[in-house]
Backbone atoms as SQL, in Angstrom:
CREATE TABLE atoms (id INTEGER PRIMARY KEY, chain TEXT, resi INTEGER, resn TEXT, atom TEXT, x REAL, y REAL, z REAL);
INSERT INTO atoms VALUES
  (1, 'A', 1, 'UNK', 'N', -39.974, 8.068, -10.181),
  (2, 'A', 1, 'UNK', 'CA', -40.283, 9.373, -9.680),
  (3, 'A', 1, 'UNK', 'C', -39.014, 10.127, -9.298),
  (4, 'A', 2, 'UNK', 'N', -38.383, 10.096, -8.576),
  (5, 'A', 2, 'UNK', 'CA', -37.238, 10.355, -7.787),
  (6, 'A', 2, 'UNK', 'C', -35.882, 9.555, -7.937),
  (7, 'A', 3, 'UNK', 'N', -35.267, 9.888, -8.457),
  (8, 'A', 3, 'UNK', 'CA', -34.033, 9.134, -8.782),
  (9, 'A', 3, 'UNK', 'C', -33.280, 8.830, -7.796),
  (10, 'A', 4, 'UNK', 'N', -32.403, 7.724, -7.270),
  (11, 'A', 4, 'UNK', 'CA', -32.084, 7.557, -5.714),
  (12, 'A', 4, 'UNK', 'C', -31.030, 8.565, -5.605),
  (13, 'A', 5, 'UNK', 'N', -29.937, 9.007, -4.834),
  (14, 'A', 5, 'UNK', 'CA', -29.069, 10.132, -4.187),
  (15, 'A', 5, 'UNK', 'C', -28.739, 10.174, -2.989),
  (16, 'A', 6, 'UNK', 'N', -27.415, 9.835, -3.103),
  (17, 'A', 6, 'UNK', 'CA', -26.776, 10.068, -1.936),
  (18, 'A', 6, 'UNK', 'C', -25.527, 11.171, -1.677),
  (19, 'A', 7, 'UNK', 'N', -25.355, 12.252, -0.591),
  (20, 'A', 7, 'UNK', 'CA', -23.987, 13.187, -0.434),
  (21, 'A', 7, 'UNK', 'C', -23.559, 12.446, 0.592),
  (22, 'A', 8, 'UNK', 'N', -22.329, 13.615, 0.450),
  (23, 'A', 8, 'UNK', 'CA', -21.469, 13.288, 1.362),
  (24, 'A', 8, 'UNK', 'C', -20.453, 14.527, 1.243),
  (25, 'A', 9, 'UNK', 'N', -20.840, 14.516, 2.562),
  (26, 'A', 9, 'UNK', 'CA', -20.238, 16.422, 2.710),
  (27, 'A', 9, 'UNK', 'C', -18.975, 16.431, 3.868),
  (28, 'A', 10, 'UNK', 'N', -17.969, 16.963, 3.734),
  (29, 'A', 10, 'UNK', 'CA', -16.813, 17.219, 4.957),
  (30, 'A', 10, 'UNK', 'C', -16.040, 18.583, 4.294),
  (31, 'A', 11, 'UNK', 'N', -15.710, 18.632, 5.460),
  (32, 'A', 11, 'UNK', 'CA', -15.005, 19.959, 5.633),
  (33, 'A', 11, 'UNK', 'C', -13.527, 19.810, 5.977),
  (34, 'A', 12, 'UNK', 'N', -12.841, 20.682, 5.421),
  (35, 'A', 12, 'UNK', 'CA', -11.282, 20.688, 5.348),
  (36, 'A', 12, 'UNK', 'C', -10.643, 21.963, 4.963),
  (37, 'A', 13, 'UNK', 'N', -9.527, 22.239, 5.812),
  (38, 'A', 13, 'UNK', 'CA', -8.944, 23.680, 5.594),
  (39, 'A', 13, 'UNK', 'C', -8.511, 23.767, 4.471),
  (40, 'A', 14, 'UNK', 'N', -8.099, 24.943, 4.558),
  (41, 'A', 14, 'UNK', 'CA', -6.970, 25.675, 3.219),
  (42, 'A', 14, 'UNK', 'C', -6.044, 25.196, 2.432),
  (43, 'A', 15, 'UNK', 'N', -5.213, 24.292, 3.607),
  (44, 'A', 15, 'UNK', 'CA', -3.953, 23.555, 2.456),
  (45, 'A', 15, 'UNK', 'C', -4.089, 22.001, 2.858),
  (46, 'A', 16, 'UNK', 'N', -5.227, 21.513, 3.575),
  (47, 'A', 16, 'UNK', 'CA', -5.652, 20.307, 3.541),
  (48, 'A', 16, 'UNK', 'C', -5.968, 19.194, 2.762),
  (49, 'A', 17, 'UNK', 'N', -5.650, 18.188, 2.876),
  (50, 'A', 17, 'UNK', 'CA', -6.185, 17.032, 1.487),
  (51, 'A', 17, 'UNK', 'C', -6.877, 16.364, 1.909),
  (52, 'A', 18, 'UNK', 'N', -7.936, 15.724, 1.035),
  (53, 'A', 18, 'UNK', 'CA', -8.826, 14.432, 1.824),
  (54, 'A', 18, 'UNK', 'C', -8.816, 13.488, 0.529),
  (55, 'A', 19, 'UNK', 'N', -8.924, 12.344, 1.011),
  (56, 'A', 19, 'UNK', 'CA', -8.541, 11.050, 0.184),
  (57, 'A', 19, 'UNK', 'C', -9.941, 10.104, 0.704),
  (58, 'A', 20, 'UNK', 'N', -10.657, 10.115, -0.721),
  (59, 'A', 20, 'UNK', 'CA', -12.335, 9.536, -0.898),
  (60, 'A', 20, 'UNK', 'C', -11.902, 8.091, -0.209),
  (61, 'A', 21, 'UNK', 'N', -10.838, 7.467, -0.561),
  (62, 'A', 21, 'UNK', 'CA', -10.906, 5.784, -0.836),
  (63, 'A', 21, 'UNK', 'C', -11.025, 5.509, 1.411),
  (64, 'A', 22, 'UNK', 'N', -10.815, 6.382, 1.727),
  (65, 'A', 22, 'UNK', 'CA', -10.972, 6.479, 3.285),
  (66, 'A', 22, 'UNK', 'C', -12.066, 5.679, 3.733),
  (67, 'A', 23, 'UNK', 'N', -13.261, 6.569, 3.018),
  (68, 'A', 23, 'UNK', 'CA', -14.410, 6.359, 3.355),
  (69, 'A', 23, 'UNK', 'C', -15.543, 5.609, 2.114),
  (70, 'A', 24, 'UNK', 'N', -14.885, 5.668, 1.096),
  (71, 'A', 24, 'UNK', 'CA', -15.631, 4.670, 0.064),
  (72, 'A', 24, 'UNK', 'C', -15.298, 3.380, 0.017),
  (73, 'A', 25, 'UNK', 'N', -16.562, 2.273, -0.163),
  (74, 'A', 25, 'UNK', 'CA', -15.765, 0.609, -0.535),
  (75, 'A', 25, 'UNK', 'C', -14.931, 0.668, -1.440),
  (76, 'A', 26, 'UNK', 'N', -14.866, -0.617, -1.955),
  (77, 'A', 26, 'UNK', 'CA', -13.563, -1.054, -3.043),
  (78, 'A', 26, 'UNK', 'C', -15.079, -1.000, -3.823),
  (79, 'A', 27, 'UNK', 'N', -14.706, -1.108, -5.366),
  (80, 'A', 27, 'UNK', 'CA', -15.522, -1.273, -6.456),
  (81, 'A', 27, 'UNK', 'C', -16.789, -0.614, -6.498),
  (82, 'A', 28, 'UNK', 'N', -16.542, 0.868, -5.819),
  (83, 'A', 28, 'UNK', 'CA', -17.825, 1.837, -5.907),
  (84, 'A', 28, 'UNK', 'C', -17.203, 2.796, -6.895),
  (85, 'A', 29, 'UNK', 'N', -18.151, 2.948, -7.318),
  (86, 'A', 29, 'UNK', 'CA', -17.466, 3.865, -9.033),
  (87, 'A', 29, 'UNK', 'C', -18.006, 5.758, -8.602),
  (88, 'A', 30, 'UNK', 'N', -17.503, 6.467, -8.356),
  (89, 'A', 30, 'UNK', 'CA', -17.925, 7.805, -7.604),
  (90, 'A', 30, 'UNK', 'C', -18.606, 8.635, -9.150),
  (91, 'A', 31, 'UNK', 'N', -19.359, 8.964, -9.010),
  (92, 'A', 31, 'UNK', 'CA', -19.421, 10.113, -10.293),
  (93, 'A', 31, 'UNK', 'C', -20.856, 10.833, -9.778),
  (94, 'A', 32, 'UNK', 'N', -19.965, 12.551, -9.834),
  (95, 'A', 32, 'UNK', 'CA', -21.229, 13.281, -9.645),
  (96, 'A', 32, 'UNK', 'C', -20.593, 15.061, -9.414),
  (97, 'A', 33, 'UNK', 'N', -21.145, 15.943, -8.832),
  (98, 'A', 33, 'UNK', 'CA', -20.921, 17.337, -9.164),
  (99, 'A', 33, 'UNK', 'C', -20.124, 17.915, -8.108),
  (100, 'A', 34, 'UNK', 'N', -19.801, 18.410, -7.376),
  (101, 'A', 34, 'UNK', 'CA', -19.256, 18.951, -6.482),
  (102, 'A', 34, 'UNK', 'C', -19.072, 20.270, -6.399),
  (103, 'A', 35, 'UNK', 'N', -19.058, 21.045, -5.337),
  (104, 'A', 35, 'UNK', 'CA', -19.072, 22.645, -5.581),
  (105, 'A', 35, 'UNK', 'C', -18.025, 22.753, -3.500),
  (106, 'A', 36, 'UNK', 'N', -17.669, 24.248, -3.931),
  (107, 'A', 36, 'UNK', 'CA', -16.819, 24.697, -2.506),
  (108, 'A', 36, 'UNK', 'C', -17.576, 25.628, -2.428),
  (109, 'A', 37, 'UNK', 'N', -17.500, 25.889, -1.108),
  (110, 'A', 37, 'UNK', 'CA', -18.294, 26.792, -0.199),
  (111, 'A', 37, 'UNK', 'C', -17.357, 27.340, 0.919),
  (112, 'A', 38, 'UNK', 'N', -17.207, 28.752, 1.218),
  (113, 'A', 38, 'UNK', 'CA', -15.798, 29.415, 2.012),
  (114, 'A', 38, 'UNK', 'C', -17.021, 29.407, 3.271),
  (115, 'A', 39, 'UNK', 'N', -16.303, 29.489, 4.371),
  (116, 'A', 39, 'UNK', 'CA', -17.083, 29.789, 5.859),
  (117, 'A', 39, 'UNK', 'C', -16.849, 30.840, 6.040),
  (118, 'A', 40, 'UNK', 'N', -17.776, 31.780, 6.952),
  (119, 'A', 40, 'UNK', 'CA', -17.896, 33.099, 7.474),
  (120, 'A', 40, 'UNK', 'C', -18.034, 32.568, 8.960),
  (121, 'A', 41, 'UNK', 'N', -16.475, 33.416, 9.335),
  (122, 'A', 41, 'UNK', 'CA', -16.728, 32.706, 10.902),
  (123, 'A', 41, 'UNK', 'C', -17.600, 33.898, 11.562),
  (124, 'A', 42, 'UNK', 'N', -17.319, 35.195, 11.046),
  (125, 'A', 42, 'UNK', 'CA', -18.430, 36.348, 11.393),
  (126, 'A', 42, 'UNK', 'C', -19.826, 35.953, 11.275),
  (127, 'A', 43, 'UNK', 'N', -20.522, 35.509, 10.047),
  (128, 'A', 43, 'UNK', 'CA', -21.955, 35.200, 9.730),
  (129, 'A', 43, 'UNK', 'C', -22.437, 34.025, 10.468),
  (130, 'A', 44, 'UNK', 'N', -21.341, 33.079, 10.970),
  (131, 'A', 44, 'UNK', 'CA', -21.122, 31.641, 11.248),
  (132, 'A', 44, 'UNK', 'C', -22.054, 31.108, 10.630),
  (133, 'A', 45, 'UNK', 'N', -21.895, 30.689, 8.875),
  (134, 'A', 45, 'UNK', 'CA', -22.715, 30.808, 8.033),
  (135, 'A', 45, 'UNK', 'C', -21.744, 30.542, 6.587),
  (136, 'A', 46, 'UNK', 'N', -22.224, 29.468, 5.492),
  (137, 'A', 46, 'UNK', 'CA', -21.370, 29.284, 4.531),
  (138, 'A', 46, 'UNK', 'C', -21.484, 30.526, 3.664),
  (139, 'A', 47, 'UNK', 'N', -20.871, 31.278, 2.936),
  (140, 'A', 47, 'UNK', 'CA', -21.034, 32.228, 2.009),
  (141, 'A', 47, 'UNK', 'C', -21.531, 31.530, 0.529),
  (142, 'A', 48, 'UNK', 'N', -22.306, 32.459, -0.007),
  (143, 'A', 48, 'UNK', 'CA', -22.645, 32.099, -1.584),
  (144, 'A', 48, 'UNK', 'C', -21.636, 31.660, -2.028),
  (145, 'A', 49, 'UNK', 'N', -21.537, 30.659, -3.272),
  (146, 'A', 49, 'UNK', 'CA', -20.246, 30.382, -4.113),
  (147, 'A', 49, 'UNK', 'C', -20.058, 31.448, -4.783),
  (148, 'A', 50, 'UNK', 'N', -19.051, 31.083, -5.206),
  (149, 'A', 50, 'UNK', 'CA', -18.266, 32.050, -5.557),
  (150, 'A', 50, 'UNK', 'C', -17.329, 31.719, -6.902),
  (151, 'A', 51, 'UNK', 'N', -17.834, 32.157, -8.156),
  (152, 'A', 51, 'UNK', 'CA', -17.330, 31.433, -9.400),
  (153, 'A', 51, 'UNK', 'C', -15.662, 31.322, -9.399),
  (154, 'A', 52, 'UNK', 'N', -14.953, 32.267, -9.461),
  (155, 'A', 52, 'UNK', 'CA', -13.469, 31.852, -9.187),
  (156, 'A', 52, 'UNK', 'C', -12.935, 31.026, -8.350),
  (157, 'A', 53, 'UNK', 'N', -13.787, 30.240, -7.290),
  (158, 'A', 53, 'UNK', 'CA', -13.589, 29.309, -6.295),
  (159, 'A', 53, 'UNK', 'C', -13.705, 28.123, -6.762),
  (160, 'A', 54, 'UNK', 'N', -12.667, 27.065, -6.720),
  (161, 'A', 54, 'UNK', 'CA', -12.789, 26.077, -7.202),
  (162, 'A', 54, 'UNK', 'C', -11.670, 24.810, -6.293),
  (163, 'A', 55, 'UNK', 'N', -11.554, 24.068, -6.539),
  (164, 'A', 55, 'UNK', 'CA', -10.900, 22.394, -5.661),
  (165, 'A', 55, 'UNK', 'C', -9.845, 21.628, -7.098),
  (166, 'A', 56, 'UNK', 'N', -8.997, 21.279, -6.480),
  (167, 'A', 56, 'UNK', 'CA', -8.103, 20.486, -7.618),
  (168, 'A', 56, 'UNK', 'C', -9.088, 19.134, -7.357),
  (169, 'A', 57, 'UNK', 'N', -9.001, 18.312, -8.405),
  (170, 'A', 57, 'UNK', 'CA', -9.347, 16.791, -7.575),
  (171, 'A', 57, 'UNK', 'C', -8.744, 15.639, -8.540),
  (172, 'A', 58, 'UNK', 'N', -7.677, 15.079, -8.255),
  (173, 'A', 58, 'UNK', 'CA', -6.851, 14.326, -8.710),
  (174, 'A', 58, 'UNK', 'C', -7.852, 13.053, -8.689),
  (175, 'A', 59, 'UNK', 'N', -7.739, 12.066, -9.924),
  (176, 'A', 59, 'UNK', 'CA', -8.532, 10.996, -9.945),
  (177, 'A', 59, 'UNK', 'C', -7.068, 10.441, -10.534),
  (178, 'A', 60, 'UNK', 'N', -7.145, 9.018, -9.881),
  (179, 'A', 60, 'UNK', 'CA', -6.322, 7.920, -10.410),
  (180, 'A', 60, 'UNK', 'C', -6.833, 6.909, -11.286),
  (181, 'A', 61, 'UNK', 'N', -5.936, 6.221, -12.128),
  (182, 'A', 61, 'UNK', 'CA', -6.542, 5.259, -13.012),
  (183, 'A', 61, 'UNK', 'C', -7.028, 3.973, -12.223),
  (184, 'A', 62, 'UNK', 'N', -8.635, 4.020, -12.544),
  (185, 'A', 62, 'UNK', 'CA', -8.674, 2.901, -11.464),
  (186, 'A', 62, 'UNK', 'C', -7.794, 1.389, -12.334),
  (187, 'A', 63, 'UNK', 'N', -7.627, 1.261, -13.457),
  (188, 'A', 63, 'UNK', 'CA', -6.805, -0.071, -13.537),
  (189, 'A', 63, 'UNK', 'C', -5.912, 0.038, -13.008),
  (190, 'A', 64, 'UNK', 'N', -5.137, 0.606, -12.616),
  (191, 'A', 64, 'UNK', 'CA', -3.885, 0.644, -11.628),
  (192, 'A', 64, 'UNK', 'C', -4.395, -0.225, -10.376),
  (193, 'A', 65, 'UNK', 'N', -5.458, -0.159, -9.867),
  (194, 'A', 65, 'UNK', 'CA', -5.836, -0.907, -8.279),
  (195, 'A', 65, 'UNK', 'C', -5.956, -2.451, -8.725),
  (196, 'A', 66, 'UNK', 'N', -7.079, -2.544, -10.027),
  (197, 'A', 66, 'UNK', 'CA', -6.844, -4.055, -10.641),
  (198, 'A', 66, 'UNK', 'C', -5.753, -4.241, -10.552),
  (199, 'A', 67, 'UNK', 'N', -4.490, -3.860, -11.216),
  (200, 'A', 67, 'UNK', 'CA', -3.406, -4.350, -11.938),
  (201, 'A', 67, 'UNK', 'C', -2.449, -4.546, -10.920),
  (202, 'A', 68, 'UNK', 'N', -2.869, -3.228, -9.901),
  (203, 'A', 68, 'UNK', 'CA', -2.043, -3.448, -8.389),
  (204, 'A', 68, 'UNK', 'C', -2.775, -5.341, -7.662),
  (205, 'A', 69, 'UNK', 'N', -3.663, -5.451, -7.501),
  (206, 'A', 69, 'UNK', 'CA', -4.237, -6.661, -6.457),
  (207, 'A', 69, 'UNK', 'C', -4.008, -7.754, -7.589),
  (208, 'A', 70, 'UNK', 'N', -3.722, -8.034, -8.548),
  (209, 'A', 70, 'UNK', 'CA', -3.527, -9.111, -9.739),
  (210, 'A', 70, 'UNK', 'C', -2.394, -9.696, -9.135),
  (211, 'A', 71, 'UNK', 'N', -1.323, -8.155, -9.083),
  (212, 'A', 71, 'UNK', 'CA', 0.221, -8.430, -8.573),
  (213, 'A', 71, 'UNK', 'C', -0.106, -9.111, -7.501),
  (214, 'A', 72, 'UNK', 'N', -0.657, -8.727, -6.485),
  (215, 'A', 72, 'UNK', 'CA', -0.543, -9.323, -5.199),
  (216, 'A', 72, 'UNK', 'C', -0.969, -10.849, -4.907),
  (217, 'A', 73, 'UNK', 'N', -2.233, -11.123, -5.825),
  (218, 'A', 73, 'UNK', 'CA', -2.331, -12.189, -5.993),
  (219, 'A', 73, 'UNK', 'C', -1.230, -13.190, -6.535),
  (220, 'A', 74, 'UNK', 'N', -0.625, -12.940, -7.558),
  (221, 'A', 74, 'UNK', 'CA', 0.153, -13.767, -8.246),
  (222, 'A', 74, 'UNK', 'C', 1.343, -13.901, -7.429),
  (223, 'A', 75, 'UNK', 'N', 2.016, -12.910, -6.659),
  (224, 'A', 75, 'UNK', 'CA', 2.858, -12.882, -5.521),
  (225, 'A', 75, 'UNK', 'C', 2.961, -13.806, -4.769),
  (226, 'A', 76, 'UNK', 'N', 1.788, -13.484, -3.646),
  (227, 'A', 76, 'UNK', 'CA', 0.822, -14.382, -3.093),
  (228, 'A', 76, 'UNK', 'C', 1.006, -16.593, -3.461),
  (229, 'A', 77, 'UNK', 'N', 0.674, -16.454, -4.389),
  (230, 'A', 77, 'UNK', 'CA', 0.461, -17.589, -5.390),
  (231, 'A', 77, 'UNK', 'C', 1.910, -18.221, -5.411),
  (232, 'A', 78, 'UNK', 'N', 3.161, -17.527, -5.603),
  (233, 'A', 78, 'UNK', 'CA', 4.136, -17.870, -6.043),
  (234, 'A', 78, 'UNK', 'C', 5.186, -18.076, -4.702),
  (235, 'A', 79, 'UNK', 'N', 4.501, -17.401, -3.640),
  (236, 'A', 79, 'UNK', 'CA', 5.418, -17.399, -2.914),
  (237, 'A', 79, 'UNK', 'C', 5.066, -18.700, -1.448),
  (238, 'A', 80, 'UNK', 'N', 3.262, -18.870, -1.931),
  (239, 'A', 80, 'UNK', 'CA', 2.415, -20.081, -1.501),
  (240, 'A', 80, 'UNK', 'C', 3.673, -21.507, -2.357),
  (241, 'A', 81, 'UNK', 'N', 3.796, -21.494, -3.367),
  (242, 'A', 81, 'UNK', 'CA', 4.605, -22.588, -4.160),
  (243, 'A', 81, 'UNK', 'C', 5.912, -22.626, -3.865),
  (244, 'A', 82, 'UNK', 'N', 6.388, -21.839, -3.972),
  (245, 'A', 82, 'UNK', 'CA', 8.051, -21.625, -3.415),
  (246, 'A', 82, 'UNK', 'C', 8.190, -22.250, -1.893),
  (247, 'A', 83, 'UNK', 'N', 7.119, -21.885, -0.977),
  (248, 'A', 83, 'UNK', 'CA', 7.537, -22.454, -0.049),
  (249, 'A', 83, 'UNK', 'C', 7.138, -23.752, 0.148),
  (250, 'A', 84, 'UNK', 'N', 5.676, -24.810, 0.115),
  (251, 'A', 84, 'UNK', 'CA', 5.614, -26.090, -0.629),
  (252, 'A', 84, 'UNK', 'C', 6.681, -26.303, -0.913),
  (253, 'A', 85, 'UNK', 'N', 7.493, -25.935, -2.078),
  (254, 'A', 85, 'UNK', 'CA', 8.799, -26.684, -2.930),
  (255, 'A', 85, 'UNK', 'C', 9.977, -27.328, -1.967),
  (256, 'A', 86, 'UNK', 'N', 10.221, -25.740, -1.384),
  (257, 'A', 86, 'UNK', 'CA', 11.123, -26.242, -0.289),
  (258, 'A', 86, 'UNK', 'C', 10.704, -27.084, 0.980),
  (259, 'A', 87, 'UNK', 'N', 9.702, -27.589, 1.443),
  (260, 'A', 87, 'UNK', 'CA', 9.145, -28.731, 2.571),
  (261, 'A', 87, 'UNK', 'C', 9.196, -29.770, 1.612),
  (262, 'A', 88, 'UNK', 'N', 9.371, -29.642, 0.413),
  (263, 'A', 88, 'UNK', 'CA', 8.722, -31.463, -0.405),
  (264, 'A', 88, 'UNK', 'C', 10.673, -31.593, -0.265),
  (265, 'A', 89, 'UNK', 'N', 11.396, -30.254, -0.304),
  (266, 'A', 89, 'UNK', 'CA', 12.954, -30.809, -0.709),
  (267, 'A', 89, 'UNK', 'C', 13.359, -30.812, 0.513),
  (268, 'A', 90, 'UNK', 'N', 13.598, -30.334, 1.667),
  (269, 'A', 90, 'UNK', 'CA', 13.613, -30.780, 3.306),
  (270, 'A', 90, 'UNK', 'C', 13.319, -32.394, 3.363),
  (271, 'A', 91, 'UNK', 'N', 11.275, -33.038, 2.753),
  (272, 'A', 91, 'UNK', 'CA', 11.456, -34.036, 3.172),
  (273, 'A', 91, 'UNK', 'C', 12.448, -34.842, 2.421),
  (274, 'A', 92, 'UNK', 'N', 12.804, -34.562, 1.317),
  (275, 'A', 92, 'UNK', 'CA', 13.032, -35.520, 0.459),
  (276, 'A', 92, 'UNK', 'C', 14.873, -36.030, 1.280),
  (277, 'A', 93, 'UNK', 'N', 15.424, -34.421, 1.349),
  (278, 'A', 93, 'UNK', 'CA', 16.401, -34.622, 1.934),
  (279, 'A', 93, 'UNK', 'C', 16.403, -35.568, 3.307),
  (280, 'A', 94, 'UNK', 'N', 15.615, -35.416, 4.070),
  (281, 'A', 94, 'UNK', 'CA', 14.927, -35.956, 5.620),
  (282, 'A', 94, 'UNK', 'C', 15.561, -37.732, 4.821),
  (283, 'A', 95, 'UNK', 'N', 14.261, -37.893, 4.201),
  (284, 'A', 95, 'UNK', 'CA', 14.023, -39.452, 3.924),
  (285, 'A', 95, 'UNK', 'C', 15.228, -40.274, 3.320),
  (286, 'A', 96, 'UNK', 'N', 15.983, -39.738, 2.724),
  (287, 'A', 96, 'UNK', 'CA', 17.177, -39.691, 1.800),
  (288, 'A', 96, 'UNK', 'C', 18.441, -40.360, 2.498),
  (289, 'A', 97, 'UNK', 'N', 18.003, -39.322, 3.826),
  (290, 'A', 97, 'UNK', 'CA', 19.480, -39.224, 4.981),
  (291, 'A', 97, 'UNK', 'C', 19.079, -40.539, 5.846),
  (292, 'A', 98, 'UNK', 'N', 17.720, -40.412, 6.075),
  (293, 'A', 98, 'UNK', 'CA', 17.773, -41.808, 6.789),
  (294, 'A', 98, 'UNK', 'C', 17.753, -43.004, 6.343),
  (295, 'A', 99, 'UNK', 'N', 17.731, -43.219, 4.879),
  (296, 'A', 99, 'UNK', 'CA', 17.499, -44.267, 4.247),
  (297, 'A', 99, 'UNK', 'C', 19.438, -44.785, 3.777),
  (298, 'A', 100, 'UNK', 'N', 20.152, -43.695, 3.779),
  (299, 'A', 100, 'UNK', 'CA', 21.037, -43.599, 3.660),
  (300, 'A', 100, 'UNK', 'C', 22.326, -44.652, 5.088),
  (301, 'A', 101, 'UNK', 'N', 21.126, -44.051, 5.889),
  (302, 'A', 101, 'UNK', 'CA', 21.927, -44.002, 7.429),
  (303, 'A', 101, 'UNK', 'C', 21.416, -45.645, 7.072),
  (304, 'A', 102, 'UNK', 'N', 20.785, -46.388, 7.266),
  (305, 'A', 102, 'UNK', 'CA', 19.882, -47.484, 7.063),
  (306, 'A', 102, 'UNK', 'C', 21.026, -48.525, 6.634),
  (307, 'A', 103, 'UNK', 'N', 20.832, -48.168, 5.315),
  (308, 'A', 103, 'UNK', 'CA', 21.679, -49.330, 4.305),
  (309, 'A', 103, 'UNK', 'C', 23.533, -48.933, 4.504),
  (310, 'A', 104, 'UNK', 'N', 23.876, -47.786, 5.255),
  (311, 'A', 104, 'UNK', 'CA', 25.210, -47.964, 5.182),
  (312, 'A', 104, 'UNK', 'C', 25.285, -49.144, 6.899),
  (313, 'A', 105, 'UNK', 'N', 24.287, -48.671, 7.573),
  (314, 'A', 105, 'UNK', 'CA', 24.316, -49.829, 9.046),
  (315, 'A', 105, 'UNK', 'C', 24.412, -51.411, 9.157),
  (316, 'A', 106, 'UNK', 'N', 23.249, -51.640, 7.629),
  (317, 'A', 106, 'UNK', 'CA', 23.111, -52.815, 7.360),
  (318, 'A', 106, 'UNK', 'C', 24.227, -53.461, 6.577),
  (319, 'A', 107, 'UNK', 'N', 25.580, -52.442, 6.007),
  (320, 'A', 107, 'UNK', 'CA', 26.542, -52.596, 5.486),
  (321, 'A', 107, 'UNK', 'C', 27.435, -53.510, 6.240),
  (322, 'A', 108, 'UNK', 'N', 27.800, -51.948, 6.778),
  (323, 'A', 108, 'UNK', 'CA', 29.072, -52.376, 8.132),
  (324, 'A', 108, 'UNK', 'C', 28.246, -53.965, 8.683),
  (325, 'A', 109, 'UNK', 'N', 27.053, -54.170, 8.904),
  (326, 'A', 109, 'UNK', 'CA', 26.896, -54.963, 9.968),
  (327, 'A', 109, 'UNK', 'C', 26.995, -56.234, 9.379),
  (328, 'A', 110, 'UNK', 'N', 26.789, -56.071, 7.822),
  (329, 'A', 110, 'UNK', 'CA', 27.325, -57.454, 6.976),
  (330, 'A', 110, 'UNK', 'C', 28.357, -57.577, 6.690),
  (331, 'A', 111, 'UNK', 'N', 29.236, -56.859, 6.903),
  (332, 'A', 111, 'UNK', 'CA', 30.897, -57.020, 6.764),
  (333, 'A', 111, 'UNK', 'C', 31.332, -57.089, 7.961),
  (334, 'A', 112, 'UNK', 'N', 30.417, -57.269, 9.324),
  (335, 'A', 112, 'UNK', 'CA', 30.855, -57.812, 10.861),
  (336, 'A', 112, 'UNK', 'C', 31.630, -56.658, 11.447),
  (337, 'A', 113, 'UNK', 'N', 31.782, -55.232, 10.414),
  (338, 'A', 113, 'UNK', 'CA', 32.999, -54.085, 11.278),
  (339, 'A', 113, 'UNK', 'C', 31.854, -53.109, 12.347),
  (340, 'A', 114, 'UNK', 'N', 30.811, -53.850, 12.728),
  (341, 'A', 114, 'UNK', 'CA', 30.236, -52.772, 13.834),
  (342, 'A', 114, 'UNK', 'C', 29.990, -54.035, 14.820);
């Protein structure tokens, strides 16, 4: 019967910008009509449209936001491993030094110089 519909209406001056992603989720896909309407602070009352009246409205590529959070992930990912790497080479160094310290003790102490 009725097809579902939802607005969403705000108001903003003259050399003002408003940015949708504010108030929209992630992975909502926007598509639909839009029209401007000037205020009459005399009528205190929107005026008829007005055909020469019109809104810029810049749309971005949404693969750019994929391609942006991919990065972040893989970032993320790499910089999760990088640091792992360096605790496995800390211990290795750790275990190394004391095993080191170990057998040079048990040295000296078989050659009677400690």
């Amino acid at each position: 019967m009725f097809p579902p519909s939802c607005s969403l209406y705000f108001h903003i001056g003259e050399t003002e910008k408003k940015c949708f992603i504010e108030e929209i989720p992630d992975e909502t896909m926007v598509i639909g009509k839009y029209r401007t309407q000037l205020w009459d602070k005399q009528a205190n009352s929107f005026l008829p449209a007005t055909p020469g009246l019109g809104m810029h409205v810049e749309i971005k590529d949404p693969e750019t936001k994929y391609r942006e959070e991919r990065f972040r992930m893989t970032s993320e990912s790499t910089n999760q491993r990088v640091l792992w790497w360096s605790i496995a080479q800390t211990l290795i160094l750790l275990v190394t030094g004391i095993w080191q310290m170990k057998h040079l003790k048990s040295f000296f102490e078989a050659k009677k110089l400690v």
